[in-house]
C-alpha positions, -999 to 999 in steps of 0.1 A, spaced: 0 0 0 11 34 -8 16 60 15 -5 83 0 -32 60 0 -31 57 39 -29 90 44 -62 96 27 -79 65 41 -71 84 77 -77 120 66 -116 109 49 -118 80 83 -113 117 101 -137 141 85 -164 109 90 -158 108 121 -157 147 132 -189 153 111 -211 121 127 -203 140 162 -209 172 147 -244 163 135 -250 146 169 -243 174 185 -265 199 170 -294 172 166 -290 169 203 -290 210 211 -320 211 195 -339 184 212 -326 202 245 -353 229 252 -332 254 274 -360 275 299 -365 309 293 -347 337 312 -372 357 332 -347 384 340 -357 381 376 -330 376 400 -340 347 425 -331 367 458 -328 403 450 -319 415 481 -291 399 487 -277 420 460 -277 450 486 -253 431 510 -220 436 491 -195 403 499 -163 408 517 -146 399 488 -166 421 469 -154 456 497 -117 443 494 -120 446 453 -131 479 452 -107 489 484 -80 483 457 -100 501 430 -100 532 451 -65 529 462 -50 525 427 -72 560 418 -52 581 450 
């Protein structure tokens, strides 16, 4: 067998192969019916109480402007 002739037989074997799980995969996302985004947050109020984590960022924010 030539070498050109197993290169191809690998390079086509590839592109089968990477298109069968490229159709699977968008047959599949479109099965998948994703819920719809409200918008609302699930517990707005805790979007008042700023994390500590959260202070110590903007600490260095306002640091870095002085």
């Amino acid at each position: 067998m030539d070498t050109e002739v197993v290169i191809q037989t690998v390079l086509i074997a590839t592109a089968i192969i990477l298109l069968y799980f490229l159709v699977r995969n968008i047959t599949s996302y479109s099965k998948i019916e994703k819920p719809k985004y409200s918008g609302l947050a699930r517990s707005p109020e805790e979007l008042y109480l700023p994390s500590d984590e959260a202070i110590s960022e903007m600490e260095e924010l306002i640091s870095k402007l002085n």
